[in-house]
C-alpha positions as CSV (number, residue, x, y, z in Angstrom):
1,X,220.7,188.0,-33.4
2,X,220.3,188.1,-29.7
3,X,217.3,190.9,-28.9
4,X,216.8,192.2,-26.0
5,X,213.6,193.9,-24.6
6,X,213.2,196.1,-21.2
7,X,210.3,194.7,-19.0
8,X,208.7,197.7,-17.7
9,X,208.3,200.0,-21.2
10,X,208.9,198.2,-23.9
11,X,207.1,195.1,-23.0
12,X,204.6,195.8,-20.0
13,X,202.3,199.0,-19.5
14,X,203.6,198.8,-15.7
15,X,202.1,202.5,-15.3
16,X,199.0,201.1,-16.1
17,X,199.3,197.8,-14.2
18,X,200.4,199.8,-11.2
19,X,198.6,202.6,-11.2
20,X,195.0,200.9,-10.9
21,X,197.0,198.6,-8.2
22,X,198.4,201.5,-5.9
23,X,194.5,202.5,-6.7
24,X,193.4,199.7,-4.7
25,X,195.9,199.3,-2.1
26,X,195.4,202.8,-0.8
27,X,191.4,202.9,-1.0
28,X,191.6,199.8,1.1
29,X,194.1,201.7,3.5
30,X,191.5,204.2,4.1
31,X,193.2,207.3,2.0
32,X,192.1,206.7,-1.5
33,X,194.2,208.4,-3.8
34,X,195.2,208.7,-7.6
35,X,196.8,205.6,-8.2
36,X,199.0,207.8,-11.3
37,X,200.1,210.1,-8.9
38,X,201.6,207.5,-6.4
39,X,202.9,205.5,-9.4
40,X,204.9,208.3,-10.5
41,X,206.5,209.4,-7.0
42,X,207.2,205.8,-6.8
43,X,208.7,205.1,-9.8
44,X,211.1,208.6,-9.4
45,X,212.2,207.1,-6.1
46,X,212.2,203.6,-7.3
47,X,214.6,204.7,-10.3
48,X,216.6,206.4,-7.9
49,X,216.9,204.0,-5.5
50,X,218.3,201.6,-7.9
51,X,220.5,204.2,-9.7
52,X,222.3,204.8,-5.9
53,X,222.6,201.8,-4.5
54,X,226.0,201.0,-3.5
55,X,225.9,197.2,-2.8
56,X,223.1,194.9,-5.0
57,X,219.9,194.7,-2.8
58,X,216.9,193.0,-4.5
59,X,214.3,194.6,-6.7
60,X,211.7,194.1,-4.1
61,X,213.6,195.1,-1.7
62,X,214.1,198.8,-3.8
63,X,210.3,198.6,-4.3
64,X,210.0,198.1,-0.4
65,X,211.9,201.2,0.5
66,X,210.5,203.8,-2.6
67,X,207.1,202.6,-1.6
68,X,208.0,203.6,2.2
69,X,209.1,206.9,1.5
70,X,205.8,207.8,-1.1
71,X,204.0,206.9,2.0
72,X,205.9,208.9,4.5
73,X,205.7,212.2,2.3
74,X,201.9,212.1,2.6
75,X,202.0,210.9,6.2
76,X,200.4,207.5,6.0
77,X,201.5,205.3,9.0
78,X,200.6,201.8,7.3
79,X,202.9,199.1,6.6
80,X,204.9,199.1,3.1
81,X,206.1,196.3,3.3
82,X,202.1,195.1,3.4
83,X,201.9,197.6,0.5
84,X,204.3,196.1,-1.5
85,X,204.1,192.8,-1.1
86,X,200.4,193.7,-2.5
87,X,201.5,195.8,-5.6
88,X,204.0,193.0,-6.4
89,X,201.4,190.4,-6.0
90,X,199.4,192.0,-8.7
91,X,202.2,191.5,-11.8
92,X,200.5,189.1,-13.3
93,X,197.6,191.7,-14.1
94,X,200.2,194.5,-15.5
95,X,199.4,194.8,-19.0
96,X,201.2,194.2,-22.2
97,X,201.9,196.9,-24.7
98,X,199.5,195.9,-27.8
99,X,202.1,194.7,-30.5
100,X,204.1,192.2,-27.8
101,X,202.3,189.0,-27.6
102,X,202.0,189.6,-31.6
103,X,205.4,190.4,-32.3
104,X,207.8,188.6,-30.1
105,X,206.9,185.2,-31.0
106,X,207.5,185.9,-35.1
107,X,211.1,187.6,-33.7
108,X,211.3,184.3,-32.3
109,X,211.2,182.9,-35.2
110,X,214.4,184.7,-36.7
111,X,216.4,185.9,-33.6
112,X,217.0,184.8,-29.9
113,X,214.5,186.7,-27.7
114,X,215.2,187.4,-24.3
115,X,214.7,190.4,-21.6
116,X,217.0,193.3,-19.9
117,X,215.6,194.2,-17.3
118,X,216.2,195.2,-13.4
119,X,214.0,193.0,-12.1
120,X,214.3,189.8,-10.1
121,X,214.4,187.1,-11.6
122,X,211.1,185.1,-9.7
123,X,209.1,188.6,-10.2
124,X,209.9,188.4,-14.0
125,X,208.4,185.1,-14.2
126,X,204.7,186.7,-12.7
127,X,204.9,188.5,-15.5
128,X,203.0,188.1,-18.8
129,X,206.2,188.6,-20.4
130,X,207.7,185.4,-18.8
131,X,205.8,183.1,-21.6
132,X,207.1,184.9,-24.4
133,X,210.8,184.5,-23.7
134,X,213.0,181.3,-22.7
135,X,213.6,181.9,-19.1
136,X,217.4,181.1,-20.1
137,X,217.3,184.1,-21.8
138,X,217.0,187.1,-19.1
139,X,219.9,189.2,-18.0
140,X,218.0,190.3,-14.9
141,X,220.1,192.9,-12.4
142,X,219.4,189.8,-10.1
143,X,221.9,187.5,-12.4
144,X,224.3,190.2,-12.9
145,X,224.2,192.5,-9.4
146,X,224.1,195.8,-11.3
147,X,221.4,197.8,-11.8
148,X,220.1,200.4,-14.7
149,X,221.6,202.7,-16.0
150,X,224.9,201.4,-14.5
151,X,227.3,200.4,-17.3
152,X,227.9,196.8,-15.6
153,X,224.5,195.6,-16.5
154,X,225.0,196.3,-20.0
155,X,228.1,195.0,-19.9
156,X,226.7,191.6,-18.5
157,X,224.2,191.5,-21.8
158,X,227.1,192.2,-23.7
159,X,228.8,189.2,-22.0
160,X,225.9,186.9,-22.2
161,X,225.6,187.7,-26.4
162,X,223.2,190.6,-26.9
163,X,222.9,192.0,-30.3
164,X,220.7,194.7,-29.7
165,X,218.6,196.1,-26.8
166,X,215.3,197.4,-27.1
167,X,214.8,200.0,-25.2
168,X,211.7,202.8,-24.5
169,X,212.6,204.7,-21.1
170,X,215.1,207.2,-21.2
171,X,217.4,206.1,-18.9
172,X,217.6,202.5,-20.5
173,X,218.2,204.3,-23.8
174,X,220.8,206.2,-22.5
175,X,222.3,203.6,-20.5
176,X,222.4,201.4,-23.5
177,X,223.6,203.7,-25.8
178,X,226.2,205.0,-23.4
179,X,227.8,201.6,-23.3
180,X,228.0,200.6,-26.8
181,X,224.8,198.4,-27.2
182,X,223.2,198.4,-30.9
183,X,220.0,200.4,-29.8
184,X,216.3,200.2,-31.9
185,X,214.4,202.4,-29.2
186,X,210.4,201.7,-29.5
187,X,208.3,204.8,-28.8
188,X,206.0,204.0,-25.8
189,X,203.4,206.5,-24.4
190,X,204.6,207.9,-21.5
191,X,208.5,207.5,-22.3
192,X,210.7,209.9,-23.9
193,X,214.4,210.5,-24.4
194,X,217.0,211.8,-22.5
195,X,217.6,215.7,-24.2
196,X,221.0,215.8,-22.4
197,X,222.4,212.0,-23.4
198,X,222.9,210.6,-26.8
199,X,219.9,209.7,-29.5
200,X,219.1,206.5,-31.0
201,X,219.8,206.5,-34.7
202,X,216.7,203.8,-34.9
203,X,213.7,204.2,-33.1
204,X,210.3,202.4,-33.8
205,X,206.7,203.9,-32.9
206,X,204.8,199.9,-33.1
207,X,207.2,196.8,-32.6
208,X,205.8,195.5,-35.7
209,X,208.2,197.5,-37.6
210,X,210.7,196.0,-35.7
211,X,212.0,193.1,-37.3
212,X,212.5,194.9,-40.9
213,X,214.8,197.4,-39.0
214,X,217.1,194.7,-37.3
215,X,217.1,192.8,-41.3
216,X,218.7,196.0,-42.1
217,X,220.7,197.0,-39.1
218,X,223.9,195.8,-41.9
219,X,223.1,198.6,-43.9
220,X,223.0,202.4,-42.8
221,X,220.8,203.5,-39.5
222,X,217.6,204.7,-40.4
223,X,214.3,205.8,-38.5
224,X,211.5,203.8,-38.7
225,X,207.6,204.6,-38.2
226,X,206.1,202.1,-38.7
């Protein structure tokens, strides 16, 4: 099987790896702040950035502008782009969930490994992610010019010979569900699903229960915790 992991839940912490940075880059501004806090008004406008755009801008480029308009609803006058060209530079310290560096090399082993994600493609590669998967393998917005939750993306992993996307946010569940992909959702602190949009029938709460659900994705769905 083709597998298919998103970056920022089901692979990297990125609310811990860009919390403690956000941390940093506003204590050094001169306003320290909680670096959760701005994460997650970041991240709202971030998602809905990249859920309106109209014509495909790059990742950064989304980052840039959510980052500019967290800082302009608390009145801070310094540079985003400064800002993000800082938060970005830090990837490489974004942490990976526990079971990944574990787990995706024995997929590896059975099934084709790659990444969904809305990233671009020379940010992915900053990532610790990046030495886990065959670069050949992402089907990054970037490639396709669609971004989550649009159906197009999903349709591009479709095209490219995805199996199965694994998913933890609720919009990617959703969005993958909503356009036909075989789902195993993994449980990640932080993450939920969508109440309002359909359910996996297989969800995982540790990716190391994940490759005995996709040896018996033939049979019925079931629910794993394992």
């Amino acid at each position: 099987m083709f597998v298919t992991f998103d970056l920022f839940s089901a692979l990297v912490d990125s609310r811990t790896g860009a919390a403690a940075a956000l941390a940093e880059i506003t204590a050094g501004a001169g306003h320290p702040a909680d670096g959760g806090e701005v994460y997650d008004d970041w991240d709202a406008r971030n998602k809905a950035s990249q859920r309106d755009v109209v014509e495909w801008v790059p990742f950064a480029e989304h980052c840039r502008r959510s980052l500019a308009a967290t800082w302009a609803a608390r009145g801070w006058s310094d540079d985003p782009t400064a800002a993000t060209d800082a938060l970005l530079a830090g990837l490489p310290d974004w942490p990976l969930w526990p079971d990944v560096a574990e787990v995706l090399p024995v997929l590896a082993r059975e099934h084709r490994v790659g990444v969904l994600s809305n990233v671009d493609d020379a940010l992915f590669a900053r990532t610790r992610a990046a030495g886990l998967v065959d670069p050949a393998d992402l089907v990054s917005s970037e490639r396709v010019r669609a971004y989550k939750p649009h159906p197009q993306l999903y349709r591009g992993a479709v095209a490219a010979g995805v199996d199965v996307h694994v998913p933890a946010s609720a919009r990617d569940t959703r969005g993958a569900l909503e356009a036909g992909l075989a789902v195993v959702r993994v449980a990640r602190p932080g993450h939920r699903v969508d109440p309002a949009g359909p359910q996996p029938e297989r969800t995982v709460s540790d990716l190391r229960a994940l490759p005995g659900v996709l040896a018996g994705l033939s049979g019925p769905p079931s629910t794993s915790r394992g």
